[in-house]
FINUDO-421166 format. One record per residue (C-alpha): residue number from 1; z, y, x. Coordinates in nm, 2 decimals, always signed. Each point is the difference from the previous one (the first is absolute). Example, Ala and Ser with C-alpha at 12.3 -4.5 7.8 and 13.67 -1.06 7.14 Angstrom:
REM FINUDO-421166
   pos       pz       py       px
     1    +0.78    -0.45    +1.23
     2    -0.07    +0.34    +0.14
***
This chain:
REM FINUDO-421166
   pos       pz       py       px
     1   +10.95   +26.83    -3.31
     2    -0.23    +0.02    +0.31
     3    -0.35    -0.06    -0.12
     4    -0.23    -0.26    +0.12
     5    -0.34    +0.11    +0.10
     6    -0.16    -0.18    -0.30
     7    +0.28    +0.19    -0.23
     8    -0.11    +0.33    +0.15
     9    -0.42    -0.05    -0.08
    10    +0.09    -0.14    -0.33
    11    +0.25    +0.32    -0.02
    12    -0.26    +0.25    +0.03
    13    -0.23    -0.18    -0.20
    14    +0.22    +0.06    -0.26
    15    +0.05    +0.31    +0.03
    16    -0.40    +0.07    +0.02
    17    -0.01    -0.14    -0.34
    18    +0.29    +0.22    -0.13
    19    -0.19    +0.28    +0.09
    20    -0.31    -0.07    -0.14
    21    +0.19    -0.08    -0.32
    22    +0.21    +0.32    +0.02
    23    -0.32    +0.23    +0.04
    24    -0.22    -0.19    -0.26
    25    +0.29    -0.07    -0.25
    26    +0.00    -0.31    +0.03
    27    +0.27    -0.24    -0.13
    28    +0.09    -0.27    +0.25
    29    +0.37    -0.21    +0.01
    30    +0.12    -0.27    +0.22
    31    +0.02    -0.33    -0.11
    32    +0.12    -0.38    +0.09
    33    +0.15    -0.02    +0.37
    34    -0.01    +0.38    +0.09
    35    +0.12    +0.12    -0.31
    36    +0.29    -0.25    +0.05
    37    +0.06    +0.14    +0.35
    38    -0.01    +0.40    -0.13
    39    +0.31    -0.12    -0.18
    40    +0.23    -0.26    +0.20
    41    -0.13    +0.14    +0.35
    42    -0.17    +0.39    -0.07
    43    -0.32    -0.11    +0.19
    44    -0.11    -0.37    +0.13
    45    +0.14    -0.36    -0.06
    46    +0.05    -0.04    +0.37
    47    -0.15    -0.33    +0.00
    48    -0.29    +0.12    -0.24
    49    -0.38    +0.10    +0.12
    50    -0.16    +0.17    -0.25
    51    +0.01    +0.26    -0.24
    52    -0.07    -0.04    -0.35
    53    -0.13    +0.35    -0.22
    54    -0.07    -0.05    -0.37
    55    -0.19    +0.21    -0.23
    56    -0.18    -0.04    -0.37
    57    -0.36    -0.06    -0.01
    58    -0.07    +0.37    -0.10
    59    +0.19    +0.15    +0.26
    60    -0.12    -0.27    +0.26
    61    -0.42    +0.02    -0.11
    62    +0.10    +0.39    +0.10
    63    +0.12    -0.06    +0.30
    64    -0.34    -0.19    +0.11
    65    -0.19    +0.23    -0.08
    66    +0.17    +0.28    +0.15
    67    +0.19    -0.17    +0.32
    68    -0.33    +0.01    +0.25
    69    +0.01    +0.39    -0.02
    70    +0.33    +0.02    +0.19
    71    -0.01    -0.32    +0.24
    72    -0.12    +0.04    +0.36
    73    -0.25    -0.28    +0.03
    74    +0.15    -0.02    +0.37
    75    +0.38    -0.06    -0.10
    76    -0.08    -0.15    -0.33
    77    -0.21    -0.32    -0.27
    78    +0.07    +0.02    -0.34
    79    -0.06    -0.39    -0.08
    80    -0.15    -0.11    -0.34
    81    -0.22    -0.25    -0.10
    82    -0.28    +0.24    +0.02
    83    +0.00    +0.15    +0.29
    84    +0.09    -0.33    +0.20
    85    -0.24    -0.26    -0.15
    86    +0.25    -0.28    +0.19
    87    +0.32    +0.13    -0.13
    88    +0.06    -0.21    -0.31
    89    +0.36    +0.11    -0.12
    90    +0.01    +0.17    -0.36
    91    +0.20    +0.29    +0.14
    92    -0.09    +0.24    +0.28
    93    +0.17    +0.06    +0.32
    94    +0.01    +0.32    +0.22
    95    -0.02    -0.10    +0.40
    96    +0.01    +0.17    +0.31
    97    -0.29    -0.04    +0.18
    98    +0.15    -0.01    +0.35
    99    +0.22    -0.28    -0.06
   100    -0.07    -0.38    -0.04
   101    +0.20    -0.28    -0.16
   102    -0.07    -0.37    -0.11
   103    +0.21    -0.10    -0.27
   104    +0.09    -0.39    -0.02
   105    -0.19    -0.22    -0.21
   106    -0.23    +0.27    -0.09
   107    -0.28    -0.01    +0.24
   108    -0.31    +0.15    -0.11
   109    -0.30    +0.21    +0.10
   110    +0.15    +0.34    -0.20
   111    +0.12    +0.32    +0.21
   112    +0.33    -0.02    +0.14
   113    +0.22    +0.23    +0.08
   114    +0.38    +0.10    -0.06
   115    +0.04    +0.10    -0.36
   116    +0.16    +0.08    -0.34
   117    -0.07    -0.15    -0.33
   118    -0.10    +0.21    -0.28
   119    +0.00    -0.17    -0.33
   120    -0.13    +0.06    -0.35
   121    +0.21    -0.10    -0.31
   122    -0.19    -0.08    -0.32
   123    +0.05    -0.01    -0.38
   124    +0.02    -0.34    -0.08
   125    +0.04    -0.09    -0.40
   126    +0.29    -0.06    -0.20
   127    -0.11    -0.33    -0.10
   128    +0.09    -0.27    +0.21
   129    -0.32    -0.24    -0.04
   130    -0.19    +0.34    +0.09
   131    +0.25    +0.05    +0.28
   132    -0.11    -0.37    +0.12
   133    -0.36    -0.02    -0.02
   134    +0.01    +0.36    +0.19
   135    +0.20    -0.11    +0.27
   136    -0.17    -0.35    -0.02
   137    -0.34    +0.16    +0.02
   138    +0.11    +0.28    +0.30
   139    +0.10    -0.33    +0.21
   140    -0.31    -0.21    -0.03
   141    -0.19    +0.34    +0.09
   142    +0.24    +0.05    +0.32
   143    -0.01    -0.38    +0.06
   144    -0.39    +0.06    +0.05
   145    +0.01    +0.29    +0.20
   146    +0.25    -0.11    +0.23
   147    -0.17    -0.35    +0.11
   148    -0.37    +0.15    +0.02
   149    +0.17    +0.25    +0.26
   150    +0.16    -0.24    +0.20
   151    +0.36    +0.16    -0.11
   152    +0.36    -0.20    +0.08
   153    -0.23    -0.25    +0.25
   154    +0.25    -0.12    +0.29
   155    -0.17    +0.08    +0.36
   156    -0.06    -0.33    +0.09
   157    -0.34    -0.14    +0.20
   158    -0.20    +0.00    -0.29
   159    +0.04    +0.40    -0.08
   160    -0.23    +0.02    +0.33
   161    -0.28    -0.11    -0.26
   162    +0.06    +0.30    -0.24
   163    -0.28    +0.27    +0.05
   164    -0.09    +0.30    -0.25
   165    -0.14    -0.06    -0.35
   166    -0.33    +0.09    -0.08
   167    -0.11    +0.27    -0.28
   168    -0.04    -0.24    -0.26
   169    +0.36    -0.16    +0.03
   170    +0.16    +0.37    +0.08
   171    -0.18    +0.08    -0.33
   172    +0.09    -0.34    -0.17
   173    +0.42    +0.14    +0.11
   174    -0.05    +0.34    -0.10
   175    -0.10    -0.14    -0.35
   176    +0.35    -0.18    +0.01
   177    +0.15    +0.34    +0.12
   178    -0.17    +0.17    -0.34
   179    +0.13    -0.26    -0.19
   180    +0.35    -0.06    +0.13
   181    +0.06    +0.42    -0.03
   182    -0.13    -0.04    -0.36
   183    +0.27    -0.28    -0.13
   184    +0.25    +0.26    +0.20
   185    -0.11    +0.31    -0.23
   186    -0.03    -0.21    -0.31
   187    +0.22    +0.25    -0.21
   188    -0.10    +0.30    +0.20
   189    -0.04    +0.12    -0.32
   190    +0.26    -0.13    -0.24
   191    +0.26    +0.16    -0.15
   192    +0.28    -0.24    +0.22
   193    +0.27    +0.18    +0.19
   194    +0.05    -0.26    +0.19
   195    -0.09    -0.12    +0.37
   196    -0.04    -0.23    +0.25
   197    -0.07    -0.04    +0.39
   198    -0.26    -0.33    -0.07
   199    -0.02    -0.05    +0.42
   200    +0.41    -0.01    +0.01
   201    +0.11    -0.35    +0.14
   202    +0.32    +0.04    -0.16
   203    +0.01    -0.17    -0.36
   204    -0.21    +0.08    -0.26
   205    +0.33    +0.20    -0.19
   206    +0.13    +0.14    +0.28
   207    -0.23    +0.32    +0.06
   208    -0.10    +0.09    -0.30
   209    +0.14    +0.38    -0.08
   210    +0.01    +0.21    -0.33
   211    -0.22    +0.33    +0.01
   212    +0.33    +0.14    +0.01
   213    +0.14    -0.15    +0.32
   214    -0.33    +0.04    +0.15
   215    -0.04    +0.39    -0.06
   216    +0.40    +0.11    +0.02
   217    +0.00    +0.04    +0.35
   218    +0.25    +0.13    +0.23
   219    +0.02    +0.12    +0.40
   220    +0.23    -0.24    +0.24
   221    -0.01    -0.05    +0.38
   222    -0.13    -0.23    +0.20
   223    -0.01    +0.04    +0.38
   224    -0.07    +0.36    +0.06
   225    -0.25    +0.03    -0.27
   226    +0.09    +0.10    -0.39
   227    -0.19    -0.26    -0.25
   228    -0.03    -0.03    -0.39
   229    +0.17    -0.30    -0.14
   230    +0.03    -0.09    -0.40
   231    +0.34    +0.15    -0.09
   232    +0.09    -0.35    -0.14
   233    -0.05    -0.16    +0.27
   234    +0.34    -0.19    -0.07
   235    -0.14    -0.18    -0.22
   236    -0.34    -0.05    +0.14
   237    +0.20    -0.17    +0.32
   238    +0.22    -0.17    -0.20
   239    -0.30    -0.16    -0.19
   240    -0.15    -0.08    +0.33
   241    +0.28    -0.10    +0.24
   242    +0.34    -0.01    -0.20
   243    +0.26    +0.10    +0.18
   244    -0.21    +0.21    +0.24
   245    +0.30    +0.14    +0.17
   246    +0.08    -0.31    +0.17
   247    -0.18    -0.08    +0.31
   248    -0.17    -0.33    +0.05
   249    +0.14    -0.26    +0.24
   250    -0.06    +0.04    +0.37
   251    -0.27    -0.24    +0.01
   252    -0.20    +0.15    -0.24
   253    -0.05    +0.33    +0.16
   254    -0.30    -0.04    +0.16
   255    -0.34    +0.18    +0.02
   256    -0.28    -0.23    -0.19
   257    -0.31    +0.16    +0.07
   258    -0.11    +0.04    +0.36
   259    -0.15    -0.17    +0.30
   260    -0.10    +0.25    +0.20
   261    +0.04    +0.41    -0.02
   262    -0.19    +0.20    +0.25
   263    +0.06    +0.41    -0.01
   264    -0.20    +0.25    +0.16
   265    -0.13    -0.22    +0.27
   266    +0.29    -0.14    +0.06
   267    +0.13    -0.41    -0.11
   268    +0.34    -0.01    -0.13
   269    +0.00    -0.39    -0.17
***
């Protein structure tokens, strides 16, 4: 498959975070979307735009801390909640700095830029009341953070009006942003060997992993790049998708997230 231009950033994105991983150690697998395109297309849905990279909390509160040392401030923005006070998703995002996209429906005063998704999967409890009032809590938290910064707020006339916060309600969302990381490390601690992307919009059931399918990992391709994936990922799709194998109708093969992509200078939507 010829790569798009957006493909190729988000390819070598990738790949910056497998190298990071690779020197550091660092655990990392594909999940949702690109994992399903690693195994029904070795690289990208062709209609897909992102790329989605999964690790667990330990392995992804390493790769914070550590990521900076090996990023060219010039090339690259590792995007968190802490070091963009207007980002307000619960996962971070690594961009390239010399690209700019506006996503639909998502119009909002955070960096943009193209990028991949790098999520954190939690222990969540075995108890499904627990399992309830963690995910119930995690929402409210995200709920809150999301409408003080302006997030999923159509362009229409009345964004025009939107102008920066001030400390005290950037401090009032970073107290959110404490608390909404809190319900997510609930059982940090806890002896559960089980675990959950919270920020997933799939289903609550559908991407939750064992310890084991989260840490049995195995090399495939995708593109020209060679990623981890869980070696079960059969029935991690199957979970997800079903019958993975079979490609959606033609009218559902489109790309969801993008208005407008501009590379290197250069507009391409």
């Amino acid at each position: 498959m010829v790569l798009t231009p957006l493909h190729q950033v988000e390819l070598r994105l990738m790949q910056t975070v497998i190298n990071i991983c690779d020197t550091e150690k660092i655990d990392y697998f594909l999940i949702g979307g690109s994992l399903l395109g690693a195994i029904r297309h070795h690289g990208f849905i062709p209609w897909d735009d992102d790329i989605d990279i999964g690790m667990r909390r330990s392995e992804y509160q390493r790769f914070i801390a550590v990521a900076n040392r090996y990023l060219d401030p010039d090339q690259y923005f590792l995007q968190t909640g802490a070091s963009d006070p207007d980002y307000g998703l619960s996962y971070m995002k690594l961009l390239d700095v010399n690209t700019y996209i506006e996503e639909k429906n998502n119009v909002n005063n955070a960096f943009k830029g193209v990028f991949v998704d790098i999520f954190p999967f939690d222990k969540i409890p075995d108890d499904e009341a627990l399992r309830r009032s963690q995910m119930m809590h995690f929402r409210l938290e995200d709920a809150a953070i999301l409408l003080r910064l302006n997030y999923n707020f159509v362009k229409t006339p009345l964004r025009n009006l939107l102008t920066k916060r001030t400390p005290q309600q950037l401090a009032e969302v970073n107290g959110h942003k404490q608390d909404r990381e809190g319900y997510m490390r609930l059982y940090e601690q806890s002896d559960s060997r089980t675990y959950k992307n919270l920020a997933s919009q799939y289903d609550y059931d559908k991407e939750i992993l064992s310890y084991q399918e989260l840490t049995e990992l195995e090399s495939a391709p995708f593109e020209d790049l060679q990623v981890k994936i869980p070696r079960a990922y059969d029935q991690i799709l199957t979970r997800m998708y079903g019958d993975y194998l079979q490609l959606p109708p033609t009218d559902q093969r489109v790309e969801k997230h993008l208005n407008k992509l501009i590379i290197n200078n250069h507009e391409i939507l």
